[in-house]
N, C-alpha and C positions, 0 to 999 in steps of 0.2 A: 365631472357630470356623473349622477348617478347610474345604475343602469336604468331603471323603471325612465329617468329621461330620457334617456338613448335610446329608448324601445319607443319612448310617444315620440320621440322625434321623425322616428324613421316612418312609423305609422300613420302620421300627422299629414305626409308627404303626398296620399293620393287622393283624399280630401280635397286639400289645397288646390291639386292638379284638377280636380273634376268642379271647383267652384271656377278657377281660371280659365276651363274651358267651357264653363256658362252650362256643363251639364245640369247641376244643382244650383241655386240659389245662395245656400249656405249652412255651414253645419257645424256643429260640438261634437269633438270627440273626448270624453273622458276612459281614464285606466285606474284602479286602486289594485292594491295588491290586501294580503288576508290582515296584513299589520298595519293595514289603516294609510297606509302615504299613496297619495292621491296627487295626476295632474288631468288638469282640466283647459281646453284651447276654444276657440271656436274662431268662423271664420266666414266673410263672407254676409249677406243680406239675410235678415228676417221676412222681409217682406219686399216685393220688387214693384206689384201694383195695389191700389191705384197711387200709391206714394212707396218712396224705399226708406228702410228702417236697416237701420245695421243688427247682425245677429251678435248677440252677448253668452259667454261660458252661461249665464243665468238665466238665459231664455227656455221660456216656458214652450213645452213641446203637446202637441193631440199624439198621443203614444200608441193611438191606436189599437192591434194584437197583443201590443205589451202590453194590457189589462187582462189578458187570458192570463199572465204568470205570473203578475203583480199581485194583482187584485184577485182574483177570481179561484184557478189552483191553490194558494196557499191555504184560503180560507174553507174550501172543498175539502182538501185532505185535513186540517185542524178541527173540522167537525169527523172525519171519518175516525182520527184519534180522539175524541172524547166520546167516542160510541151512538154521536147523534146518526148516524148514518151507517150503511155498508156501501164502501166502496165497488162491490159487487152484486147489491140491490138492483132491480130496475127503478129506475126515475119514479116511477108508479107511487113506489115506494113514501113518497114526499110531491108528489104531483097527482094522485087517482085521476084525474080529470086528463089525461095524456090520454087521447086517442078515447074516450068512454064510450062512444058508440059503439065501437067495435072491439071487443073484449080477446079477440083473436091478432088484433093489426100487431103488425111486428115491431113498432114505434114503444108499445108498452113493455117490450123484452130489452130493450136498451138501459144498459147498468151505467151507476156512474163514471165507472174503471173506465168502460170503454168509451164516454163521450172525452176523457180527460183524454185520452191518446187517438183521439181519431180514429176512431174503430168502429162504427158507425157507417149504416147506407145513407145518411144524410147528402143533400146535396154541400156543396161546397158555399156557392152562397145562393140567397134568393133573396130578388127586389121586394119585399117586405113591406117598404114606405111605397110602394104604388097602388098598395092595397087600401089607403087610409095615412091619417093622422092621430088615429086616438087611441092611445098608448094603449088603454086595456082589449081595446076591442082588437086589435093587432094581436095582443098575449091569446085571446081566444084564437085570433084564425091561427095561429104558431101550433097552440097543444091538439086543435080536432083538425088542421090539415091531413088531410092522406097523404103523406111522404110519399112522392117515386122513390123506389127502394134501385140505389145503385150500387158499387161497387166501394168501399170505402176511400172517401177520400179527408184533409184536412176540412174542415167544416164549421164554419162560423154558427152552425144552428146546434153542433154536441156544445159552445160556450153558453149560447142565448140560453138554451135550459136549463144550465150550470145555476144560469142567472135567475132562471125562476125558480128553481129547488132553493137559492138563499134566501131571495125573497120571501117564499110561503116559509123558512125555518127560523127566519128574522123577522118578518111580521113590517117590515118596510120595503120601501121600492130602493135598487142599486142607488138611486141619487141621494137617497135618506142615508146609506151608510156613511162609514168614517171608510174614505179611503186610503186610511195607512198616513204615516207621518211623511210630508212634505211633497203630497198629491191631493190633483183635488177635481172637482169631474169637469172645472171650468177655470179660465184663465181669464186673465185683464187683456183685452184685445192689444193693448200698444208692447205687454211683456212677454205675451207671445208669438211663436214662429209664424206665419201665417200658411193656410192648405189653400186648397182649392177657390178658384172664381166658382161658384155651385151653382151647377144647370138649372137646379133643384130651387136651393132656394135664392138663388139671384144676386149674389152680392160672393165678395170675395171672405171667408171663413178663417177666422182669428180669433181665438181663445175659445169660441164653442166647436162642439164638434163635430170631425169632419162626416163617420161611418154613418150612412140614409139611416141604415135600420136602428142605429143607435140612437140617432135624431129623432125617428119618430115614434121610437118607446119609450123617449124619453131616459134613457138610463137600459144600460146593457151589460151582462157578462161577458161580453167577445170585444168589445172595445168600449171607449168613453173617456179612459184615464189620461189625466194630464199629471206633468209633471216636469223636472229640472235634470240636467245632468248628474247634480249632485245628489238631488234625490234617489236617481236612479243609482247612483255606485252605493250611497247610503245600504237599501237593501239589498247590494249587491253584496254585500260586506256581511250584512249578518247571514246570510248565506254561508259565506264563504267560513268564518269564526263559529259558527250556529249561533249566534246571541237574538237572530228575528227570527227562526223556526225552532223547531221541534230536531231534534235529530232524526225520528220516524220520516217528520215530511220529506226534511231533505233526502233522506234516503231513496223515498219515494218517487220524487224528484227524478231523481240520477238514475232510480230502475226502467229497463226498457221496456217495454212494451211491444216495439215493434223495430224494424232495422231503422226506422228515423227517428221514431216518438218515443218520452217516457209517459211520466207521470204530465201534461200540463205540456213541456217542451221538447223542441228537439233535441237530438244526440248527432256525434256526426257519423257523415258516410259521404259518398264522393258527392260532391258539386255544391254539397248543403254552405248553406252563409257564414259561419264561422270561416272558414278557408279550407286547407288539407293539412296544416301544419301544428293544429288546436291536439292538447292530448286526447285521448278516448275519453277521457272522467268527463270532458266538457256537455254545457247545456246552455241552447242558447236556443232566440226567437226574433222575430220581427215584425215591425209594422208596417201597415201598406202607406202611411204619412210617408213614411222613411228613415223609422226609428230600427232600433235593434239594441239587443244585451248578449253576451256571453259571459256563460261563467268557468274558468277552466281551474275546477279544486284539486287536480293533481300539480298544477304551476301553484296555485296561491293566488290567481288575478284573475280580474273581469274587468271588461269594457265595452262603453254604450259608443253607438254612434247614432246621433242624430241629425237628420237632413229633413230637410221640405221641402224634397225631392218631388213632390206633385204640385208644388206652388208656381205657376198661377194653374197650371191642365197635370191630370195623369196623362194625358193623351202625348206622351215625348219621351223618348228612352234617355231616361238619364242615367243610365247604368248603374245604376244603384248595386245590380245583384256581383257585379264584379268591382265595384268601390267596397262592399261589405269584405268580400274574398279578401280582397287585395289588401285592408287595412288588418284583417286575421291571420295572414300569413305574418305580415311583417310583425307583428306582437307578440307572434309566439316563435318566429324564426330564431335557429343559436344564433 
């Protein structure tokens, strides 16, 4: 046996333990390393109501957060290297209409640097969809809202502007782009995992997706992406090799920011989701579906775990954040 199998095997083991004991529904776990050998498992139910579907290594996943570093960072920082942009610009910059009332509000001193690391008084999240349905009128009340200015925390509204600053530099809406090879902003409901029964909009959510404010802009920078296991080691790979960025991005990537954030992802420190056992060089995120990636370029490897760990309620501790731990320790354990 090789080791990379010796490693998913042992990793493989609290997955299994947390679909057996009905915490989650079901999940894929994939590992590649930098030379390309790759295994892939999955385990357990797709969908549990109103009928059950078994979950496939090629089941299509709502990834959630993982579109903050999929989709969104890489494309941020590849304009900040072809000079369309400063990284250290305010938003203003590519957005004038941010805050234009009030040419003093502190919403317009917000750079890109710091929406990519959460550096930002932004709130964390705000119900967005209770405002409305209609995508543009939503983008207005986003840019002349008066933020309450807090104290910075992780913030799904520094991605949503990410997402309008590409939008106005693309001249299309996030659904109009190419989302990268073997993602797409929607799935075939039977080939995907299924999220939430939605309070919202009344039926149980399978292949569209799950995030309100993403639903009701129709296309978002902080979530929307779908995609496969393999997909996800795919760009995990060229990461890791540089063959899908830039050497700059990934650089960028891996620079900190702050003791958790870099560029777009986190790094580690105590309790964070990769485990405690992951080298320093690592970078790694997650989704509130129940997705997750890490990448540790001092080992040579990355692995995605995804669950549908809120299928059929978020409302039930499926321990996710110490399933995430628990498969990171054992992967990077001698």
């Amino acid at each position: 046996m090789s080791d990379l199998a010796q490693i998913f095997d042992r990793a493989f083991q609290p997955l299994a333990t947390a679909v057996a004991s009905a915490r989650i529904p079901g999940g894929v776990l994939g590992v590649v390393d930098r030379n390309g050998h790759r295994i892939t498992r999955a385990i357990g139910s797709a969908q549990l109501i109103p009928s059950m579907r078994p979950m496939h290594a090629e089941t299509w996943f709502d990834l959630a957060s993982l579109t903050k570093v999929i989709f969104t960072t890489p494309r941020i920082l590849a304009l900040a290297e072809d000079g369309v942009i400063d990284l250290d610009a305010p938003l203003i910059s590519v957005l004038p209409d941010l805050r234009q009332y009030d040419e003093k509000a502190w919403e317009r001193k917000v750079t890109f640097r710091q929406c990519l690391g959460h550096q930002t008084p932004f709130p964390a999240v705000e119900p967005i969809y209770t405002y409305g349905r209609d995508p543009e009128l939503l983008r207005a009340f986003i840019l002349q809202r008066e933020w309450l200015k807090r104290d910075p925390v992780y913030s799904d509204i520094n991605f949503i502007l990410l997402g309008f600053a590409l939008e106005r530099l693309c001249g299309k809406t996030i659904r109009d782009m190419d989302p990268g090879p073997g993602f797409a902003w929607s799935a075939e409901p039977e080939a995907a995992a299924a999220t939430e029964d939605c309070t919202w909009r009344h039926r149980v959510l399978s292949g569209e997706v799950h995030d309100d404010n993403c639903s009701a802009l129709q296309g978002a920078g902080h979530a929307g992406l779908f995609g496969s296991a393999a997909s996800i080691l795919d760009f995990a790979r060229g990461l890791l090799d540089g063959s899908d960025a830039s050497q700059r991005s990934i650089a960028l990537m891996r620079t900190p920011l702050s003791a958790t954030r870099t560029h777009g992802w986190e790094r580690p420190y105590a309790g964070w989701s990769g485990g405690a056992s992951c080298g320093p060089g690592t970078i790694g995120h997650t989704g509130f579906t129940g997705t997750g990636l890490w990448i540790d370029f001092d080992k040579g490897k990355a692995w995605t775990l995804l669950t549908n760990r809120i299928h059929p309620t978020r409302h039930f501790d499926s321990g996710i954040a110490s399933l995430r731990q628990a498969v990171g320790d054992l992967i990077n354990r001698d």
